[in-house]
mmCIF file of the N, C-alpha and C atoms, coordinates in Angstrom:
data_MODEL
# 
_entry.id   MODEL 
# 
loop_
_atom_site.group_PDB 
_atom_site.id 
_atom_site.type_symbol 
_atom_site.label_atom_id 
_atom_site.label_alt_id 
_atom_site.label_comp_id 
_atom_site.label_asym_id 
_atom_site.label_entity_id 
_atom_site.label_seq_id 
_atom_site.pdbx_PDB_ins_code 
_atom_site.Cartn_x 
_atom_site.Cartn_y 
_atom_site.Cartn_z 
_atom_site.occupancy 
_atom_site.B_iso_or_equiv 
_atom_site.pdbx_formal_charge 
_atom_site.auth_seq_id 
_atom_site.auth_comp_id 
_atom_site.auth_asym_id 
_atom_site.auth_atom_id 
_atom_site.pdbx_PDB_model_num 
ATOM 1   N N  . UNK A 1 1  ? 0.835   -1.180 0.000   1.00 0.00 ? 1  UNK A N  1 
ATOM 2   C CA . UNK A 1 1  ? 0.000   0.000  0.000   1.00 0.00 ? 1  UNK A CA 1 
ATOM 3   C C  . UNK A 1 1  ? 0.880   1.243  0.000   1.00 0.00 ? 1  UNK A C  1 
ATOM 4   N N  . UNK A 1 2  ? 1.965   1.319  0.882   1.00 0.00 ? 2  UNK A N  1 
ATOM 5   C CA . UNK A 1 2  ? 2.743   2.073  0.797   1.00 0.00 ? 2  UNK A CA 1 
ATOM 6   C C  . UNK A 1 2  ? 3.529   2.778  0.168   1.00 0.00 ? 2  UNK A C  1 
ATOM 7   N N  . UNK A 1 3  ? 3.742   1.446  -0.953  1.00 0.00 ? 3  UNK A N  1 
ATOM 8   C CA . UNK A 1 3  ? 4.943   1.458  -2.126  1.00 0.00 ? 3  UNK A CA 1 
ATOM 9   C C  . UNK A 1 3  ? 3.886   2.237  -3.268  1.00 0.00 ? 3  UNK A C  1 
ATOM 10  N N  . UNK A 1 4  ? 2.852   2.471  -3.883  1.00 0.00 ? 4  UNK A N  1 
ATOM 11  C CA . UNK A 1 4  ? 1.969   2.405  -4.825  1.00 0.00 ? 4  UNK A CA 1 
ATOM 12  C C  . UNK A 1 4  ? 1.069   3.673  -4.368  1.00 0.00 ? 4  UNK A C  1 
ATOM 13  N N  . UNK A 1 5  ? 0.680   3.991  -3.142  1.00 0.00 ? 5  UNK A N  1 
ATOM 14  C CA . UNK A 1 5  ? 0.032   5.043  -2.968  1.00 0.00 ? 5  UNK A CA 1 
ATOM 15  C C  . UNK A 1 5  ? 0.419   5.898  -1.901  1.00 0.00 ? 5  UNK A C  1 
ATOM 16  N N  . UNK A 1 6  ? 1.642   5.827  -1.507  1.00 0.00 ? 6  UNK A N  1 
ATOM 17  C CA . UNK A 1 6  ? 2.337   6.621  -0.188  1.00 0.00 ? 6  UNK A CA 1 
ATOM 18  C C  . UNK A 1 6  ? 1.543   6.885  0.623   1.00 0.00 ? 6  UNK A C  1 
ATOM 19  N N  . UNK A 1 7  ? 0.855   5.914  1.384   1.00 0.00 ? 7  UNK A N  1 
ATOM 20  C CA . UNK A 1 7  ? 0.360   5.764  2.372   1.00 0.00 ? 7  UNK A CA 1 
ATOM 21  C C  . UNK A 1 7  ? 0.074   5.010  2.699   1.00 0.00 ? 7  UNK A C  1 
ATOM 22  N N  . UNK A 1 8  ? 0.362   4.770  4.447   1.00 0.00 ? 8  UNK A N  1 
ATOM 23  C CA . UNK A 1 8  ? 0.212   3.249  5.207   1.00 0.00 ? 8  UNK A CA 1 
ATOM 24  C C  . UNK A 1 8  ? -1.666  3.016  5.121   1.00 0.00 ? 8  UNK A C  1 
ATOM 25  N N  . UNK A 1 9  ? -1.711  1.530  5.039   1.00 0.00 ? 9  UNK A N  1 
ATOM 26  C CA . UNK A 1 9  ? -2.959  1.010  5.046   1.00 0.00 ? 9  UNK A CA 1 
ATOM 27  C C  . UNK A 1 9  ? -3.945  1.696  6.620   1.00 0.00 ? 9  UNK A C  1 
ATOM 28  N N  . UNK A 1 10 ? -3.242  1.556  7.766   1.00 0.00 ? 10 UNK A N  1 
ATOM 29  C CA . UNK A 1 10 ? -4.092  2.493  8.837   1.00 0.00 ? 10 UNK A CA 1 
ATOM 30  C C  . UNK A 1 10 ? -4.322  4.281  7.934   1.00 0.00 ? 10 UNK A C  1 
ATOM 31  N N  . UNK A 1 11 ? -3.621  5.079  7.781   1.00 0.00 ? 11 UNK A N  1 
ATOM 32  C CA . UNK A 1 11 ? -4.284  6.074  6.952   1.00 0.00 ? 11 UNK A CA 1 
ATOM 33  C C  . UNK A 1 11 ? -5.028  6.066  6.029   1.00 0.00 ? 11 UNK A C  1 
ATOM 34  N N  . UNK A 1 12 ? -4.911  5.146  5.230   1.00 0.00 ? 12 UNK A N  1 
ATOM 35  C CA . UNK A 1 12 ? -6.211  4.601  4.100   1.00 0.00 ? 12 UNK A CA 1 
ATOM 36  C C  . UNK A 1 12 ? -7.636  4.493  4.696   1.00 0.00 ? 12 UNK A C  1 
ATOM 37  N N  . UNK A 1 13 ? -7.329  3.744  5.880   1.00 0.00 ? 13 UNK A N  1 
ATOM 38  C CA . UNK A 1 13 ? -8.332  3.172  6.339   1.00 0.00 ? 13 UNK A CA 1 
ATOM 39  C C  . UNK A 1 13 ? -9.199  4.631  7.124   1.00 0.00 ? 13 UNK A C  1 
ATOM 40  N N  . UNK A 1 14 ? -8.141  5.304  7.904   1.00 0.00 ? 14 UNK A N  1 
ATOM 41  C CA . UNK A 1 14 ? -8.791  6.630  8.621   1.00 0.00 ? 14 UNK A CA 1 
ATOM 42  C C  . UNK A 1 14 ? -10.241 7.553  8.357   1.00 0.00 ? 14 UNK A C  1 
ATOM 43  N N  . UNK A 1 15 ? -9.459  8.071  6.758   1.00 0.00 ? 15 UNK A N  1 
ATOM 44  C CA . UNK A 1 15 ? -9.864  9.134  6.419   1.00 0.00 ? 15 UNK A CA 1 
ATOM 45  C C  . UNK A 1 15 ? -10.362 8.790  4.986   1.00 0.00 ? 15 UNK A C  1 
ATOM 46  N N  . UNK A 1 16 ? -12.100 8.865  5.031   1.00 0.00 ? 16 UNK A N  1 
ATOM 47  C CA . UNK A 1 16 ? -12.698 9.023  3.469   1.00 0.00 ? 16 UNK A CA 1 
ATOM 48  C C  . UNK A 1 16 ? -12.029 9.879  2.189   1.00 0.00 ? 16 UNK A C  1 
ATOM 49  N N  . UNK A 1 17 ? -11.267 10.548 2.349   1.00 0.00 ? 17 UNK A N  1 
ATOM 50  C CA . UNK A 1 17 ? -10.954 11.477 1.075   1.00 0.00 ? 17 UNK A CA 1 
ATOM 51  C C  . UNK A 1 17 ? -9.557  10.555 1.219   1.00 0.00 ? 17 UNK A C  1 
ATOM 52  N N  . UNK A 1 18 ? -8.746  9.933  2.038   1.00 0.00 ? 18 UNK A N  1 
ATOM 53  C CA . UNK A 1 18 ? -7.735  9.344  1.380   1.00 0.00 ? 18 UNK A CA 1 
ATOM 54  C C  . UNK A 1 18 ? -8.087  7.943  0.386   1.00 0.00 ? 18 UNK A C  1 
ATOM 55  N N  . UNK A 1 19 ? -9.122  7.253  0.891   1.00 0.00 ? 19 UNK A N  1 
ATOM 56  C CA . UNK A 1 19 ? -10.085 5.745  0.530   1.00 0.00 ? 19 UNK A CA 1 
ATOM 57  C C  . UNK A 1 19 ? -10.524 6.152  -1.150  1.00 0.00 ? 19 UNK A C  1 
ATOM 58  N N  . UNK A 1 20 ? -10.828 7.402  -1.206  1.00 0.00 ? 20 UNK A N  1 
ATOM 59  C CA . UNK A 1 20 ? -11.489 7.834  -2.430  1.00 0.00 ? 20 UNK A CA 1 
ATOM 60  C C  . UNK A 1 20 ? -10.369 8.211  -3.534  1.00 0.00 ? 20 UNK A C  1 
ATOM 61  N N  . UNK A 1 21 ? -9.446  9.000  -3.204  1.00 0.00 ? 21 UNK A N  1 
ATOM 62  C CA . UNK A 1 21 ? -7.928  9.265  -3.757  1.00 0.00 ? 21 UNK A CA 1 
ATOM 63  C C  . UNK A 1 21 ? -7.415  8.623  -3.972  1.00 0.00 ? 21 UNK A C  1 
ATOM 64  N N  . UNK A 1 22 ? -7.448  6.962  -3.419  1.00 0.00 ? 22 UNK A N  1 
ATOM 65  C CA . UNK A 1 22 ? -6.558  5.809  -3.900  1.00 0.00 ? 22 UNK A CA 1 
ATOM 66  C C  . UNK A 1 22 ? -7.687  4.872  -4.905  1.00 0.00 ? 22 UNK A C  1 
ATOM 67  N N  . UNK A 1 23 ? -8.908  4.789  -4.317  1.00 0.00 ? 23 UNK A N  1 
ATOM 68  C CA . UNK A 1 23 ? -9.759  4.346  -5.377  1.00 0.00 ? 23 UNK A CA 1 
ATOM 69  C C  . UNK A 1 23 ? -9.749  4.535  -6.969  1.00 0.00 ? 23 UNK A C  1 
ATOM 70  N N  . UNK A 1 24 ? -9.784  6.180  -6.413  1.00 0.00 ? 24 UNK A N  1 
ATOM 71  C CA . UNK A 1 24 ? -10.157 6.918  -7.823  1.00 0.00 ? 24 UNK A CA 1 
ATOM 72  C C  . UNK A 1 24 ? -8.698  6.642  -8.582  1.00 0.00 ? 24 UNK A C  1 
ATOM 73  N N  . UNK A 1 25 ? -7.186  6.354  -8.604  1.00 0.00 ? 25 UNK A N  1 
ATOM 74  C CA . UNK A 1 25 ? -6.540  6.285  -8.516  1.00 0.00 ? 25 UNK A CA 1 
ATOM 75  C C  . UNK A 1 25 ? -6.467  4.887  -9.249  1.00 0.00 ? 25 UNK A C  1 
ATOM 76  N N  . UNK A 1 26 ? -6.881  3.939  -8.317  1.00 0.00 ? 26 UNK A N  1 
ATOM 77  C CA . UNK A 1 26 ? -6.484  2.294  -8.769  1.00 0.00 ? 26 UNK A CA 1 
ATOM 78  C C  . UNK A 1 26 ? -7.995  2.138  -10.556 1.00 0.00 ? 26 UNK A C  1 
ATOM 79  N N  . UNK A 1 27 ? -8.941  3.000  -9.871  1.00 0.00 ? 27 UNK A N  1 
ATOM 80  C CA . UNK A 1 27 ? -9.987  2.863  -11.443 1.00 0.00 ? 27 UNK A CA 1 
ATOM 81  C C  . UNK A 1 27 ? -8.910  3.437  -12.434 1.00 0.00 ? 27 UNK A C  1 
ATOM 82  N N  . UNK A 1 28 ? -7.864  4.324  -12.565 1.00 0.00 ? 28 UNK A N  1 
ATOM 83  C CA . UNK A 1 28 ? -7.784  5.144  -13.807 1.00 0.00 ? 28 UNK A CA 1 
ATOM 84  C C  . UNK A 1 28 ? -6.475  3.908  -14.067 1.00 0.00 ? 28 UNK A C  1 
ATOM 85  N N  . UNK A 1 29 ? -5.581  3.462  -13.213 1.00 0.00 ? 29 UNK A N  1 
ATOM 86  C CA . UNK A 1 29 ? -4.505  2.290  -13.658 1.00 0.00 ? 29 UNK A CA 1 
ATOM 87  C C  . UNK A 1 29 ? -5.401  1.195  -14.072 1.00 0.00 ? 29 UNK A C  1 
ATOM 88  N N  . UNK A 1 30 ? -6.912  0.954  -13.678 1.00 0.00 ? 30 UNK A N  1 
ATOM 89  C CA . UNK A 1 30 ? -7.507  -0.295 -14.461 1.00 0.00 ? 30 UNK A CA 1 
ATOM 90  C C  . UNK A 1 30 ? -7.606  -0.049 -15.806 1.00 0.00 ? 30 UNK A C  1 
ATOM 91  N N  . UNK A 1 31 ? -8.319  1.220  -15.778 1.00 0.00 ? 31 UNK A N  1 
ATOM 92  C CA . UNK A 1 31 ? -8.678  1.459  -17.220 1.00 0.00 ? 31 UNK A CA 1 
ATOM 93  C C  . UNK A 1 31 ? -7.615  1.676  -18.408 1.00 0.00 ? 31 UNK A C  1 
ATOM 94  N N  . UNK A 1 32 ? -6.437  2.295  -17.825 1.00 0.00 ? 32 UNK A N  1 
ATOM 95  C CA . UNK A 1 32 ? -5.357  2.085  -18.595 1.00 0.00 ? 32 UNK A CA 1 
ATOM 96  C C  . UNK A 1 32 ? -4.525  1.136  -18.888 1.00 0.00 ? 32 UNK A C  1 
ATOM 97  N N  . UNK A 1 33 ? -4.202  -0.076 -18.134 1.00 0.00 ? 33 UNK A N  1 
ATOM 98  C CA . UNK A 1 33 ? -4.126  -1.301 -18.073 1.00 0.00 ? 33 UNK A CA 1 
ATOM 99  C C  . UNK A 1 33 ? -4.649  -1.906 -19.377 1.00 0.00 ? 33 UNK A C  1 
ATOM 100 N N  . UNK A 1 34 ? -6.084  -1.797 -19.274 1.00 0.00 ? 34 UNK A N  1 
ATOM 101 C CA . UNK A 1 34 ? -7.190  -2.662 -20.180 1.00 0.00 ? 34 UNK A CA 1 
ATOM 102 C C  . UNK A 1 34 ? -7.058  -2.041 -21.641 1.00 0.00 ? 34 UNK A C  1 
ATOM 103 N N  . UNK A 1 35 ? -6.908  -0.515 -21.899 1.00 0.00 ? 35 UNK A N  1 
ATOM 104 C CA . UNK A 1 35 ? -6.733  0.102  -23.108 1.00 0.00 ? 35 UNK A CA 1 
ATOM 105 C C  . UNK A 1 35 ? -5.337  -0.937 -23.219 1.00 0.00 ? 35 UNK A C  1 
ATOM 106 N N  . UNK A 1 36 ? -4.670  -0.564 -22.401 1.00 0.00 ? 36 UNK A N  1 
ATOM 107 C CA . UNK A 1 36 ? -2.866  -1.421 -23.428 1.00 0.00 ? 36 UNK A CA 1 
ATOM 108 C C  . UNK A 1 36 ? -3.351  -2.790 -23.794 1.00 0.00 ? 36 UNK A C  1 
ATOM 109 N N  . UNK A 1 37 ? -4.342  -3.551 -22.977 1.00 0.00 ? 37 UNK A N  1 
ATOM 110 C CA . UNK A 1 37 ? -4.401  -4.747 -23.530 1.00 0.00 ? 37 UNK A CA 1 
ATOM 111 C C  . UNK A 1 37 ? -5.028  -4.784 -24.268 1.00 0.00 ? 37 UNK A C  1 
ATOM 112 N N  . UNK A 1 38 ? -6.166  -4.108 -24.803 1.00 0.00 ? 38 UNK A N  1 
ATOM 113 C CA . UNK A 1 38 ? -6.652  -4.567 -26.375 1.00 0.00 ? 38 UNK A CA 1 
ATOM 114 C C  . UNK A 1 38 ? -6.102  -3.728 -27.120 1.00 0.00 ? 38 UNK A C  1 
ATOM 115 N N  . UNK A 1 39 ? -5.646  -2.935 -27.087 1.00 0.00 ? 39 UNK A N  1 
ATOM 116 C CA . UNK A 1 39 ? -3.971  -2.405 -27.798 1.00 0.00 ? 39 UNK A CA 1 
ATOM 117 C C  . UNK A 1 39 ? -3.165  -3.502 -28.825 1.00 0.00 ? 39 UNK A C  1 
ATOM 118 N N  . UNK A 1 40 ? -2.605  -4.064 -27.330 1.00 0.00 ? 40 UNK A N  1 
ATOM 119 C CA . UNK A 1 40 ? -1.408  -5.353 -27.568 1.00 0.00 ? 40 UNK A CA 1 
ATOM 120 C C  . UNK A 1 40 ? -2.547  -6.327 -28.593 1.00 0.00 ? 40 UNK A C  1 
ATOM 121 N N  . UNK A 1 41 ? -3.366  -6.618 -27.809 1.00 0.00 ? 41 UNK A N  1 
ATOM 122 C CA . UNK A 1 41 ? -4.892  -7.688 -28.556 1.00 0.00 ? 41 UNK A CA 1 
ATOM 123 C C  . UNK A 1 41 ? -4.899  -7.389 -30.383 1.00 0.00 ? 41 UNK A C  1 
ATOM 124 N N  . UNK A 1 42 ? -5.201  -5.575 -30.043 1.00 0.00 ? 42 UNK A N  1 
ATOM 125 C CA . UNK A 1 42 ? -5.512  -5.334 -31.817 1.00 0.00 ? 42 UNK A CA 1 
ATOM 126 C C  . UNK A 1 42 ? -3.995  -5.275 -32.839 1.00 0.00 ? 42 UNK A C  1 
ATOM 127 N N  . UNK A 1 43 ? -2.998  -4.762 -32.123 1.00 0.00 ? 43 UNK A N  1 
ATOM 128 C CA . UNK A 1 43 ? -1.370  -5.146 -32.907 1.00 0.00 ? 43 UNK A CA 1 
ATOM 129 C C  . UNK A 1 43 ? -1.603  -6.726 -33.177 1.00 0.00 ? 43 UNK A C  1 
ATOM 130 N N  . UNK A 1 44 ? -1.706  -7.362 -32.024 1.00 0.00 ? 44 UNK A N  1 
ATOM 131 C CA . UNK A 1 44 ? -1.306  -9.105 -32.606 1.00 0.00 ? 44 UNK A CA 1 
ATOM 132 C C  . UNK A 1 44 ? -2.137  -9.907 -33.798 1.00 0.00 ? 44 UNK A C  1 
ATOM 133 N N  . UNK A 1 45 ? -3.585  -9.428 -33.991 1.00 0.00 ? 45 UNK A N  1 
ATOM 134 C CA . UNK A 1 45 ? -3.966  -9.851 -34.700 1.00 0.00 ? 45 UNK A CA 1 
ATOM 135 C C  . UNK A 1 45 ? -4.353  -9.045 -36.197 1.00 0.00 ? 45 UNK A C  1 
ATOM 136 N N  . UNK A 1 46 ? -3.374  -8.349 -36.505 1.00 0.00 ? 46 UNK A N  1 
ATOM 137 C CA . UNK A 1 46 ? -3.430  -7.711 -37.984 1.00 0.00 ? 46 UNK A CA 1 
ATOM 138 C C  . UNK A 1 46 ? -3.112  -8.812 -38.826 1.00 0.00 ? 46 UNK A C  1 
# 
């Protein structure tokens, strides 16, 4: 937790605007994640 969102899991846990900041945070690395993979998906199959 520490390494990825500079902050210990007890502060995560504390305070709603930190819970929401790492949320909002881990949605935008999903969604970018998933674009590279049908990315990689649409390169491999030309």
């Amino acid at each position: 937790m520490y390494q990825s969102h500079g902050m210990a899991f007890a502060e995560y846990s504390r305070k709603l605007t930190n819970r929401l900041q790492v949320e909002q945070e881990r949605e935008k690395n999903y969604f970018e994640s998933r674009q590279v993979g049908h990315e990689m998906k649409r390169l491999a199959h030309r």
